[in-house]
SETOR-377953 format. One record per residue (C-alpha): residue in three letters; x, y, z. Coordinates in steps of 0.02 Angstrom, whole numbers, padded with zeros to 5 digits, always signed. Example, Ala and Ser with C-alpha at 12.3 -4.5 7.8 and 13.67 -1.06 7.14 Angstrom:
ALA+00615-00225+00390 SER+00684-00053+00357 
This chain:
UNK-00098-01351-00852 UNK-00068-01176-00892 UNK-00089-01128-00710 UNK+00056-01252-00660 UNK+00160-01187-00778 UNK+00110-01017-00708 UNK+00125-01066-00529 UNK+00290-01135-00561 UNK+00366-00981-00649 UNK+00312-00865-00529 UNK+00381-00983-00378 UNK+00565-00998-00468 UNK+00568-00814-00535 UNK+00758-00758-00508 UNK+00762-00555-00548 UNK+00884-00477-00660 UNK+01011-00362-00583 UNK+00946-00245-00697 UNK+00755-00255-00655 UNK+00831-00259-00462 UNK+00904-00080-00502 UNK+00760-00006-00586 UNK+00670-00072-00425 UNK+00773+00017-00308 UNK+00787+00168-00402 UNK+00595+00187-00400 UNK+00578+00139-00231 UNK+00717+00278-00179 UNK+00627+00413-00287 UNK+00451+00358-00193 UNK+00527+00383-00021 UNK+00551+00561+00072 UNK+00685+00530+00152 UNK+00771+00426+00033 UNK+00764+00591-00090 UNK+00907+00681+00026 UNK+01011+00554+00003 UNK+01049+00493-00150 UNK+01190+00397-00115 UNK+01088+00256-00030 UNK+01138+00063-00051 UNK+01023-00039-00095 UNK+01005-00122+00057 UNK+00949+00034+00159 UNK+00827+00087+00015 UNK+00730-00076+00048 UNK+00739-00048+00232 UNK+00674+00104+00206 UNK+00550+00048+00118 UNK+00490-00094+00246 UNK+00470+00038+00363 UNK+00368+00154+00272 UNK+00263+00017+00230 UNK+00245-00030+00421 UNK+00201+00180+00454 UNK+00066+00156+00314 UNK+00001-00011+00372 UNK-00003+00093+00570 UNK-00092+00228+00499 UNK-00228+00119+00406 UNK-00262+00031+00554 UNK-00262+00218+00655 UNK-00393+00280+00517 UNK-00493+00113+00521 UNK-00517+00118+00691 UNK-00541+00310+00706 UNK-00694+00290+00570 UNK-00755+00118+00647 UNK-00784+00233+00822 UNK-00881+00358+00709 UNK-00984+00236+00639 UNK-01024+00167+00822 UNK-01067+00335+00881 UNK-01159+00408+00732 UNK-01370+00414+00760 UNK-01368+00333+00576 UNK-01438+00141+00560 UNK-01352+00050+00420 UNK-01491+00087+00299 UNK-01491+00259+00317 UNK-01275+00301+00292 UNK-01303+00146+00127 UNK-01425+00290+00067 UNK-01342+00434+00077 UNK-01187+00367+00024 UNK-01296+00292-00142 UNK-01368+00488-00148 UNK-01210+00566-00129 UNK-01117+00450-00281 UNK-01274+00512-00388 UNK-01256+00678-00335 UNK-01061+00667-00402 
């Protein structure tokens, strides 16, 4: 029953303007370009934020890929990198 409860809490949470404004003010202090301008509305600090979550999410996916072609080209079997990477967290 607890989970309902839970469930249902979480599904109707309304946000204080208060915890709104500490929200935005952390999310403008996180962002580069948000720092020059401090002056932002609220509305452009959460844009802002969308897309520098969409430039993370492309760079992820840039990485991923980058380290997936690695793994395809390296003379390693499975085995082997599972090794060295056990060796190497030893080693640290």
């Amino acid at each position: 029953m607890s989970n309902q409860s839970s469930s249902s809490r979480s599904s109707s949470f309304k946000p204080t303007d208060n915890e709104i404004n500490e929200l935005v003010l952390k999310l403008q202090a996180l962002l580069p370009l948000l720092n020059q301008s401090p002056n932002a509305t609220a509305s452009t600090i959460l844009e802002e934020t969308c897309t520098y979550i969409k430039n993370l999410r492309r760079e992820v996916d840039s990485l991923s890929g980058r380290l997936s072609q690695l793994l395809d080209s390296a003379e390693i079997n499975d085995v082997e990198l599972i090794r060295r990477f056990q060796q190497e967290s030893h080693d640290h």
